[in-house]
C-alpha positions as CSV (number, residue, x, y, z in Angstrom):
1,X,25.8,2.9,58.4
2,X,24.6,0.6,56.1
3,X,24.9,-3.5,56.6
4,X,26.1,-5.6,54.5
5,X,23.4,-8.3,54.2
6,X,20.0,-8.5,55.6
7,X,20.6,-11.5,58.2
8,X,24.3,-9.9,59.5
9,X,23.6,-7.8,62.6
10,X,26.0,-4.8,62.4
11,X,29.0,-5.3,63.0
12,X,31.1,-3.9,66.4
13,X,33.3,-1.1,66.6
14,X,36.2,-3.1,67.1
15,X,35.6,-5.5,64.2
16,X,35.5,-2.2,61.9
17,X,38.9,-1.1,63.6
18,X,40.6,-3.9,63.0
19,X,38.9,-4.3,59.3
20,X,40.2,-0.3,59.1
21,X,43.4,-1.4,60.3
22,X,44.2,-4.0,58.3
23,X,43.0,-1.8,55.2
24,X,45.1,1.1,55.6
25,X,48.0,-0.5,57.4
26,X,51.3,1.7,58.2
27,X,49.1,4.9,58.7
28,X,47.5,2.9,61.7
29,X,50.8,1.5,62.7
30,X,52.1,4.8,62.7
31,X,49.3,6.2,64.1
32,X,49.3,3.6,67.1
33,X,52.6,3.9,67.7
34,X,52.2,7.4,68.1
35,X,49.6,7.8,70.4
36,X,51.2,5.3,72.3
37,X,54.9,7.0,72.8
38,X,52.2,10.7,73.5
39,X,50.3,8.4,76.3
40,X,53.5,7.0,77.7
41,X,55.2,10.9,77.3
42,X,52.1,12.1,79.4
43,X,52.9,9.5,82.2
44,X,56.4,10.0,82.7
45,X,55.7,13.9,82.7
46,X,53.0,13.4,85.4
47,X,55.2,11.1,87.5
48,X,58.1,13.3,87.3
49,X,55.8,16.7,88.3
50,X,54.6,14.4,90.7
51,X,56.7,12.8,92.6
């Protein structure tokens, strides 16, 4: 990965997520939204196998 400027330490991975988010918009959304209803999906499965 290359820096930006010389006197800019690199930046975090979040910062670049949010800077890739921002840049690409819906796909992320979508994306988010997705792995969020499969996370939730997992839960309830587990709860209901599990209970």
């Amino acid at each position: 990965m290359s820096k930006s400027s010389p006197k800019e330490s690199q930046p975090s991975y979040v910062k670049l997520a949010m800077r890739n988010m921002v840049q690409k918009g819906g796909t992320s959304l979508k994306h988010f939204v997705l792995s969020t209803v499969g996370i939730l999906a997992v839960l309830v499965g587990l709860a209901y196998l599990t209970r």
